[in-house]
Every structure is written in structure tokens, then in C-alpha cells.
N, C-alpha and C positions, 0 to 999 in steps of 0.2 A: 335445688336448681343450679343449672352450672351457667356461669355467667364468661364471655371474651370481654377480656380488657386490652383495650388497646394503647401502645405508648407512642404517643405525639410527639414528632422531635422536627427541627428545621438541618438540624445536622446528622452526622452517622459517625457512629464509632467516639461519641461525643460523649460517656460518662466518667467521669472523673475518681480517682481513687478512693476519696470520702464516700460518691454516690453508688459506688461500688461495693463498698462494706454497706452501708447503709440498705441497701437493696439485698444481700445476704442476707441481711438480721433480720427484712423483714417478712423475706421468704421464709425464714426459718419459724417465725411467729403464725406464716399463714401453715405451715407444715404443721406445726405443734396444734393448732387450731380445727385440723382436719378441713381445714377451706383448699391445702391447696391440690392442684390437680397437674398443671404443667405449665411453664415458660419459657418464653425465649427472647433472643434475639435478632433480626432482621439483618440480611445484605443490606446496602447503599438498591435507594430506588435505581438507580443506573444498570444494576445487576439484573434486573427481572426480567422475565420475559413473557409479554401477555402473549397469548394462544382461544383463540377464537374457532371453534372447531363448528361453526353453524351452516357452512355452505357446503360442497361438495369435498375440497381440502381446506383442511385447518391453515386458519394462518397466523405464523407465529410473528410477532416482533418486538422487536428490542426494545427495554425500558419501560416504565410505568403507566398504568393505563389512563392515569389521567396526571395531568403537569400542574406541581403545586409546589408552592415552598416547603411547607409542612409533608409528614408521609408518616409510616406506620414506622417505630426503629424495633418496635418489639413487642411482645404482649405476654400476658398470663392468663390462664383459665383458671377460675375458681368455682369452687363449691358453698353454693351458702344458703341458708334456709328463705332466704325473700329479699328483692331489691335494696330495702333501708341497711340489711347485714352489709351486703358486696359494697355498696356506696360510701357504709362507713368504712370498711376496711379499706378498700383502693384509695380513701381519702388518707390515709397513712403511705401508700403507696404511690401515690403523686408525690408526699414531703419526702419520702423514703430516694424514689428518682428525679427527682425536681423538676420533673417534667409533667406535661398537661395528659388525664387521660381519660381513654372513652369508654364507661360502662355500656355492654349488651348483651341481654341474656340471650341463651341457645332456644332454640324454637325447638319444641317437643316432634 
């Protein structure tokens, strides 16, 4: 089952060179593991642009769809045989980014 994991941050562009390696190594342990599938990084919420295509014209606009301190700064998808796997691994993967983060599995 493939699971989004998402990574909580108050700030952007906010990992530090320790959390940097750190996050490397533990990518490479979900690689070597066959859990991992793909990640990333996120723009600054200021960058997005919501687009709402439900009336006759879309409409698009600037910035984020809902206004929060917190927002998404980046995420991973993983691979892992059942909820208790992903939970333990991401739970390396929060110490790994030092950031808070949100397991959810992909709906079949």
C-alpha cells in the first residue's frame, strides 16, 4: 500500500545542513528498504495558485487555499506493507526532518 506523507512546517526554505544530511540518509534507508517511491519539496504557500474550474470559467487565484501558519513544505510517498510499517518509518522521518508529519494512505 502506498502511503503521502506530508511535511508540516511554519516556515519555507527552513532546513538546515544537519537536517539536510539527515534527511539524505534517511531517504537512502527508505530506498534500500524498497518503501521508497518519491519526494519532494514545496514552493513558499505565497507561490500557489488555487484554480477552481466548477462554474462556467475557472477561477484562478493567488496564494493558498486556506490561510494558516503552518502549510505543507514537502512530502514523500512511500511503500509499505500496512499502516503500523509507514508510522514506524515516518516516525524516523519526522527525527530525520525535525519537523511534524502527517501519514495518509492512497485510496485504491
Amino acid at each position: 500500500m502506498q502511503y503521502f506523507v506530508s511535511v508540516i512546517d511554519d516556515r519555507t526554505n527552513s532546513g538546515t545542513d544537519e537536517e539536510m544530511v539527515a534527511i539524505d540518509e534517511f531517504n537512502d534507508r527508505l530506498r534500500t528498504g524498497g518503501h521508497w517511491v518519491f519526494a519532494g519539496g514545496l514552493g513558499a504557500p505565497e507561490t500557489s495558485t488555487v484554480i477552481d474550474g466548477r462554474g462556467e470559467q475557472p477561477l484562478f487565484t493567488d496564494g493558498p487555499f486556506v490561510e494558516s501558519k503552518e502549510h505543507i513544505a514537502g512530502f514523500w510517498i512511500i511503500d509499505a506493507p500496512d499502516l503500523d510499517v509507514a508510522l514506524e518509518l515516518m516516525a524516523d522521518g519526522s527525527k530525520a526532518c525535525n519537523r511534524r508529519l502527517e501519514v495518509r494512505p492512497f485510496l485504491a
